[in-house]
N, C-alpha and C positions, 0 to 999 in steps of 0.2 A: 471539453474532456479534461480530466483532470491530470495535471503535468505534475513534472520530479525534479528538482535543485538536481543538482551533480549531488551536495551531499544525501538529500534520500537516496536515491540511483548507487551510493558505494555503500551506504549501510545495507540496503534493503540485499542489496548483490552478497557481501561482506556475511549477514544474516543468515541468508540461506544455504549460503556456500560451508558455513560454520551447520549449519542442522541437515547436512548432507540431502537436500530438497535435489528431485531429477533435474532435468533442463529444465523441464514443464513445468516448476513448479514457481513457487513466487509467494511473494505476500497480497492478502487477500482484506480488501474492506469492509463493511459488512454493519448495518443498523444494528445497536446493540438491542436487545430481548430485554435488558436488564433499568437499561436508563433511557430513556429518552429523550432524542436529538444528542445521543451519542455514539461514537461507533468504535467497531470491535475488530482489531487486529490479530491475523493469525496467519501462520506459516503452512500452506497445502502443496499437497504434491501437483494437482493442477486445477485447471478453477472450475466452478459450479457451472452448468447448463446455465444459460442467459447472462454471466459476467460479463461487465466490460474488460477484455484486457488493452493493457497497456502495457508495450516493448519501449523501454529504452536502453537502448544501446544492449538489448541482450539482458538486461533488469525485467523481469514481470511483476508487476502487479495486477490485481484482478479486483473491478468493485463491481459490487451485487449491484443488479439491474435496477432497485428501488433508489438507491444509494447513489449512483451516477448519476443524475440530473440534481443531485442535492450538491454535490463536488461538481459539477461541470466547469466551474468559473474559478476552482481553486488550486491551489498548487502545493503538495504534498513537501515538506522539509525535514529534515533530521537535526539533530547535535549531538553529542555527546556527553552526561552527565555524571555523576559518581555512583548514579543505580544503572549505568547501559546508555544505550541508545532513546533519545527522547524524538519523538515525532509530533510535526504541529501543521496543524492547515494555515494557509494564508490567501488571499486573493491573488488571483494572479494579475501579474501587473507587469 
């Protein structure tokens, strides 16, 4: 399953606390339509029929059901850059 650094876990909270998202709601993963083997981040009020969620500490994230066995083994990070917040996969380890 795919896990969150503290820093995803305070952006992703930080994110949607700033786009007035409910409790339910969260950042959502999702195969992008567009490119392939790449994927598409978006702020929902709660997640698709067959998402995985993941609760950390009260953070949600939700990745589509295709998608979650491709992230199984990775681990979700943020930073901070001069365009916002930047997000990168890593193994986890």
């Amino acid at each position: 399953m795919l896990t969150l650094t503290d820093n995803a876990r305070h952006a992703v909270q930080d994110i949607a606390t700033r786009a007035g998202l409910p409790d339910d709601g969260g950042l959502r993963i999702a195969q992008s339509q567009q490119e392939a083997g790449s994927f598409e981040l978006s702020l929902v009020p709660a997640p698709v029929d067959g998402d995985q969620v993941i609760d950390a500490e009260g953070t949600r994230v939700f990745v589509e059901s295709q998608t979650s066995e491709v992230l199984a083994d990775q681990q979700l990070d943020a930073a901070a850059s001069p365009e916002g917040v930047g997000f990168m996969l890593a193994p986890q380890g």
